[in-house]
N, C-alpha and C positions, 0 to 999 in steps of 0.2 A: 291496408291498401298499398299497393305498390304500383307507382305511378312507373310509365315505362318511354316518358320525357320524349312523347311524340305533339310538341303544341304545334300553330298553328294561328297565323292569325290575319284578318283581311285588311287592316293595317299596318304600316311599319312600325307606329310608335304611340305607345299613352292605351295598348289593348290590356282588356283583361286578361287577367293570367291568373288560372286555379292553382293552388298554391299547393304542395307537398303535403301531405300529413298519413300518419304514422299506422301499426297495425293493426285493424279492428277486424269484429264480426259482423259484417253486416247485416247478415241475415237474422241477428239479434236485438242491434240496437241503432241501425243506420250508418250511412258513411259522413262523417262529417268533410263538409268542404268551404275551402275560403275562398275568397276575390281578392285580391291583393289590383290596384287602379280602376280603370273603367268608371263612368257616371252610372248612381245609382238613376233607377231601377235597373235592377236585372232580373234576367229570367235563364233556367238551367232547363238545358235539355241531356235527358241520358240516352244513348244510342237513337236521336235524331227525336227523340218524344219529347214537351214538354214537359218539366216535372215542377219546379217550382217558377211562380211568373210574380212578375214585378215586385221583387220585392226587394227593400231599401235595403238592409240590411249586407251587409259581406261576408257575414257564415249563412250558412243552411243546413240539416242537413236530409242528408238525401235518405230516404225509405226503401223498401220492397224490391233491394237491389242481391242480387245471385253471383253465385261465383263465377271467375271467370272474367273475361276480356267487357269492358265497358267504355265507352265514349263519353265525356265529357264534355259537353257546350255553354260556356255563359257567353250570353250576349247582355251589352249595356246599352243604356239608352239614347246614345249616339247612335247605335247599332253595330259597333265594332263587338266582334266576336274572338275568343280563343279555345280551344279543342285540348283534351289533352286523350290518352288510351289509358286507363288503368287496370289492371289485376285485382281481382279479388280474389284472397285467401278463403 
């Protein structure tokens, strides 16, 4: 996955932020993704859909994802949000 460091986020400070990681198949074994801040639960939406919800944890990962251009949403349960755009190989 090649993150292409477009975040985003609807506060200034203490938001979640999906964190870098390295290059996988997704279309074989998932993408994996981390939460680095934010109060748990979280919940990840990929191009604006829920995919995984409340859950405690700060990895996931993510399923049934295609190549190409993806959106990235974790929201925490403040409700502060961060976005990033990734690449799939």
């Amino acid at each position: 996955i090649t993150p292409t460091h477009r975040a985003q986020c609807t506060e200034a400070s203490h938001c979640p932020a999906p964190a870098e990681v390295g290059h996988v198949h997704p279309e074989e074994f998932g993408a994996p993704a981390k939460v680095r801040d934010g109060v748990p639960p979280f919940t990840w939406l990929v191009d604006g859909a829920p995919r995984v919800i409340a859950t405690r944890s700060r990895e996931t990962l993510l399923e049934g994802l295609g190549q190409g251009f993806t959106d990235l949403t974790v929201i925490d349960a403040s409700g502060r949000s961060s976005s990033s755009r990734i690449r799939l190989d």
